[in-house]
N, C-alpha and C positions, 0 to 999 in steps of 0.2 A: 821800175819799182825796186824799193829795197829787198837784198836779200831775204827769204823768207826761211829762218828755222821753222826745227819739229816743236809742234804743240804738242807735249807730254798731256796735258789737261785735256784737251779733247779729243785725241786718243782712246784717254778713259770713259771721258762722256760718251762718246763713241761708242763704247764696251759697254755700259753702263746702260744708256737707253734702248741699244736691239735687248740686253738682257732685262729691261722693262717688259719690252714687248713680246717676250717671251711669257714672263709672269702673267701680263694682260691676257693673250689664248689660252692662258692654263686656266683661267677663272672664267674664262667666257663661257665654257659649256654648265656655270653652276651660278651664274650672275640673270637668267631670266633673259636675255638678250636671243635673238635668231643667231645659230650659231650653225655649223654642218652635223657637230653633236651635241644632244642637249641630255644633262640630267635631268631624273623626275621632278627631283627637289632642286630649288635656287634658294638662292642666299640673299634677301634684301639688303644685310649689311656689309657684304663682298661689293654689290653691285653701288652701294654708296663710298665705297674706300675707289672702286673703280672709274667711278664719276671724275673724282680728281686726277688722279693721273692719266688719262686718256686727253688730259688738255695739253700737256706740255711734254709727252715723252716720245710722239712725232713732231712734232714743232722741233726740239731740240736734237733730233736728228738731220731733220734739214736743216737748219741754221749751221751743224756742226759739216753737213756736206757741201755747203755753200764754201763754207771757207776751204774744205780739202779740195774741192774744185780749184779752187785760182792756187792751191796749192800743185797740183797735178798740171794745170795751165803754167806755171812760172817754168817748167824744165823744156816748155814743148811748142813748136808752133801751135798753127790752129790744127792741121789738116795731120798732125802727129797727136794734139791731143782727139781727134775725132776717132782715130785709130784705136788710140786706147780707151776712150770711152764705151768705140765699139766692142773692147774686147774684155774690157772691168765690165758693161751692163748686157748689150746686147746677147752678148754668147751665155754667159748663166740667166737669161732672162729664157733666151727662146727655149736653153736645155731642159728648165724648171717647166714652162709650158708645156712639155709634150712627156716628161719622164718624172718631175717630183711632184706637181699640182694631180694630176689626173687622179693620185688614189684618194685625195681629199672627194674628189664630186663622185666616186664612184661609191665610200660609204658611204656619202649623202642619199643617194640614190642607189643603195644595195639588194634594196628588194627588187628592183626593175631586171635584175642582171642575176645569171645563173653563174654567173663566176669572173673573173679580172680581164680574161683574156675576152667575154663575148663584150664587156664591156669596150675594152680599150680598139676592138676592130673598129667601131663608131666613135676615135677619138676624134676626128676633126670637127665633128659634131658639141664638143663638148670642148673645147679649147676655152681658155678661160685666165688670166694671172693673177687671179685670187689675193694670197699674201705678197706675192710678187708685184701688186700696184707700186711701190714705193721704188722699185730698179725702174721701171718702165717711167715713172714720172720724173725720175734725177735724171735717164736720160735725157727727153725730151726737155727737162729743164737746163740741165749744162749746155746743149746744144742752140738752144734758144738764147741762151746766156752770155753767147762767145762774144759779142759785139760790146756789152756791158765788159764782161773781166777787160778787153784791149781797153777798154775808157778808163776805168778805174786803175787800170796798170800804169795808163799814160800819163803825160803831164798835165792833158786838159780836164781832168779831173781835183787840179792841184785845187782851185776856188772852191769845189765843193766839197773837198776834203778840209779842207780849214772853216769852212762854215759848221760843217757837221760837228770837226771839233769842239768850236767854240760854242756851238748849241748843247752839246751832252757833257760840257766842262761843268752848267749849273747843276746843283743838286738834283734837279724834277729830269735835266734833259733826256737822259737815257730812257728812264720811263716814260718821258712823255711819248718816243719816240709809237705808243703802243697805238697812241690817238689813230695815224693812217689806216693800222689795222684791222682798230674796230668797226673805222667805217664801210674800209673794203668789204669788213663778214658780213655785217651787216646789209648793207645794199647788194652785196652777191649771193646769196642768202633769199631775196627777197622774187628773183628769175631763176636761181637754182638754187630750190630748197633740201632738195636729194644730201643722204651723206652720204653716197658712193663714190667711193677715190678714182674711179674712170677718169684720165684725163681731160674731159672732155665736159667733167663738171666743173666750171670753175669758180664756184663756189668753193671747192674744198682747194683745188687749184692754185686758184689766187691765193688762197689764205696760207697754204704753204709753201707756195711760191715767194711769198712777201719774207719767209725766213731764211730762203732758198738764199736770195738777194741780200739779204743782211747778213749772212754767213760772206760774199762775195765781199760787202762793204768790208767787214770786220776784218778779212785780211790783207786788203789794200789801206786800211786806219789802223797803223800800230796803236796811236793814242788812244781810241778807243776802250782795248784792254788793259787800259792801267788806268782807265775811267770805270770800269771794270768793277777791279780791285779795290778801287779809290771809296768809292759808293756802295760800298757790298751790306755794311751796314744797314744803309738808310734802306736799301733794295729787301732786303731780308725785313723791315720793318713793314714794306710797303709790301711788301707776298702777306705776309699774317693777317696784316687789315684786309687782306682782298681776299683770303681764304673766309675769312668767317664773312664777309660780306656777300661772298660765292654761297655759303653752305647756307645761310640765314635764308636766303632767296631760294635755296636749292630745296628745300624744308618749308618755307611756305605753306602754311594750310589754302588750297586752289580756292576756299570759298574767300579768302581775303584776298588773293593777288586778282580774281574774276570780282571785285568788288569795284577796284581802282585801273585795272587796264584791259583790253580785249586783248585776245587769242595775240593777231601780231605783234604790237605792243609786247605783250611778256616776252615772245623770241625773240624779239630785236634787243632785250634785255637781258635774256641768255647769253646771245650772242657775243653783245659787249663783255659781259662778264667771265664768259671763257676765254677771250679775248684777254683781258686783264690776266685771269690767270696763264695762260700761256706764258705772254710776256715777261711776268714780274716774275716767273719762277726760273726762267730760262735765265734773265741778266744777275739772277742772285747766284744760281749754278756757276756760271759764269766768270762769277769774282771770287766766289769762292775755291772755285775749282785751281784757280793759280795760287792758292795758299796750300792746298791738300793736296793736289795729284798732279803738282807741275814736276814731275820726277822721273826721267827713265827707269827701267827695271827690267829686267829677263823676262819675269812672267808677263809685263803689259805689251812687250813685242811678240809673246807666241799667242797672248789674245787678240791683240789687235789683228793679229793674220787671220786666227781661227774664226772670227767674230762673223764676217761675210757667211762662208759656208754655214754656221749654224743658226744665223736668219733664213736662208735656200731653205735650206731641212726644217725647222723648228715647228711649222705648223704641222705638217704632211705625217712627221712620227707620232706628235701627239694627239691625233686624230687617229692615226691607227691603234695606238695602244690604250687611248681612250673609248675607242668604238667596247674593247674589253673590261674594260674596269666600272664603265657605266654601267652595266646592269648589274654587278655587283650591289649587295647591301646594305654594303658600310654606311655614315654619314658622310656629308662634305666633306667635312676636313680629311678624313684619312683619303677620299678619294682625288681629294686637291693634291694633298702629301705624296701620295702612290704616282701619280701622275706626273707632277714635275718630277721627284728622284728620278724614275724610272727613262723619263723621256730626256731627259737631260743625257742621261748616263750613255741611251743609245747612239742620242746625237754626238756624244763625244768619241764614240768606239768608232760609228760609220765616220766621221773626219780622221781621227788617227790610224784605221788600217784602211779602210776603201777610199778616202779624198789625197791625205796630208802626201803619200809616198811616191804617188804615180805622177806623173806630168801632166800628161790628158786629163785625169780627173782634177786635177788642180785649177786646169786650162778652163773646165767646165764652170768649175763652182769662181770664178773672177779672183782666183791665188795670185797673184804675180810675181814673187819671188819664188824662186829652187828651193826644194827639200833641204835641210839642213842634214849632213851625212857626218854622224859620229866618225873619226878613223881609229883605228884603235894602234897606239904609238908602235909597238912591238910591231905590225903589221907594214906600217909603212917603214919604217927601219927596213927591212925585210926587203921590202920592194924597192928601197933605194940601192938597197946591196945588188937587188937582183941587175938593175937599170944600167948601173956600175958596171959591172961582169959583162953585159949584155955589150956596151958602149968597147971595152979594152977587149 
């Protein structure tokens, strides 16, 4: 397969959608939703701004890991990229299991427990990968995956690559590509109704595994993203029509939609239509994104590194420093406010002095480059003199 440059664009997307999902936990304890903390009061029109993006800001993380996948596969065999998968997911996956997850179930459960330490004696009892579903499912999906990247890397994928082309070359084809989707949610959906990300449901499984796969396509079809680009337009036209066609259904008065379809029926109508959104919002991202953030920069290389550890961290601190500001008697908003500043802030102090500096903890949280070490010129001056002297 062709050489594969760095996608500056998804990168940011990259950066962009864990700091989604960031914003998403910060609203979940004030959205009415089961959460590990819940405020007294909720916000019904938090929980409808959150409706929307809860469709497309996981989706466009897989699709964007899909492609870094066959990026990571281009430098490596199989059994070297298995290595480093095991050591990108596996090792921050099991560390988060037994040292960063734990203090989320033990506020859940804080009245059972006279203090952290009677808690965590009975941790194996309570093992659990909570926000860490999403490392545990990329792996099992890259690994699942490896037989597909060698196809699409090879030559006997050349027919299916020029057919895909010249299907998503028409105006509709990109979008149409949404149709397989909707039917997979749908009929998966219908033997696993469950939204629990367990791998094991695959109902949500397949459904983001299907982006998983098109992230894979997308970097074996350079065409693709300059079909992209091409149609971002029309794409951007066909999200609008589909959000209000999303929101119009989503708003429904239940005495009119219980008029015209039963119980299943309406899901299966859900179902399409997050489907829709999903899609149509990710391929406009998409085309958009090579006009806006196709750009190296300093700051997008120390987020991009950063960005892993503070998805590990992001639930775990604001759950703890949420457990304190919820009983407070502010309203929402200052207690939404107070809560991301604050839990952002932490998570950036525990990366920059206890992750970014040591090796080990870098090794934990899935870093793979070395610290970057200021020298300071007079200093090495200095030691080159010294080196000099040392040598004559």
């Amino acid at each position: 397969m062709q050489k594969i440059e760095r996608r500056y664009d998804l990168d940011w997307w990259r950066v962009i959608s864990i700091f989604l999902v960031f914003l998403h936990h910060i609203g979940m304890p004030f959205n009415g939703d089961d959460f590990h903390i819940m405020n007294v009061e909720s916000s019904k029109l938090l929980d409808d701004i959150m409706v929307f993006f809860e469709q497309f800001r996981l989706p466009l993380l897989f699709i964007i890991s899909g492609t870094g996948t066959v990026f990571a596969f281009s430098k490596r065999s199989w059994r070297q990229f298995l290595k480093e998968r095991a050591t990108r997911l596996l090792v921050p996956l099991v560390f988060g299991v037994f040292i960063i997850v734990p203090p989320q179930t033990y506020i859940e459960h804080i009245e059972s427990y006279t203090s952290y330490a009677e808690f965590y004696t009975n941790i194996l009892e309570h093992l659990d990968v909570n926000h860490l579903w999403f490392i545990e499912n990329l792996f099992y999906l890259s690994v699942v995956s490896i037989p597909f990247i060698l196809w699409i890397k090879s030559t006997h994928s050349k027919s299916f690559k020029t057919v895909l082309g010249n299907f998503c070359s028409k105006p509709l084809g990109i979008f149409a590509l949404v149709i397989p989707l909707i039917i997979l949610k749908v009929v998966a959906k219908k033997y696993f109704p469950e939204d629990d990300k367990s791998i094991t449901n695959l109902s949500t499984t397949l459904f983001y595994g299907y982006f998983f796969i098109m992230g894979i396509i997308l970097a074996g079809t350079p065409i693709l993203w300059s079909l992209f680009k091409k149609y971002r337009k029309l794409n951007r036209a066909i999200t609008i029509l589909t959000i209000i066609i999303f929101y119009t259904y989503y708003f429904l008065p239940e005495g009119i939609a219980a008029a015209y379809w039963d119980i299943p029926t309406r899901w299966d109508i859900w179902y399409g239509l997050t489907s829709l959104i999903s899609w149509s919002v990710i391929i406009t991202l998409l085309g958009y994104g090579q006009i806006w953030l196709a750009k190296p920069s300093s700051l997008l290389k120390k987020l991009n590194e950063g960005i892993y550890p503070f998805y590990i961290l992001h639930q775990t601190v604001l759950i703890i420093i949420g457990y304190y500001i919820l009983p407070q008697s502010w309203g929402i908003l200052s207690k939404l406010l107070v809560l991301a500043l604050t839990s952002f802030v932490v998570i950036l102090f525990i990366y920059r002095w206890c992750i970014y500096p040591f090796k080990f903890a870098r090794f934990l949280f899935g870093i793979k480059t070395a610290p970057r070490i200021k020298v300071n010129r007079n200093d090495l001056i200095r030691h080159n003199k010294k080196q000099q002297s040392i040598s004559s």
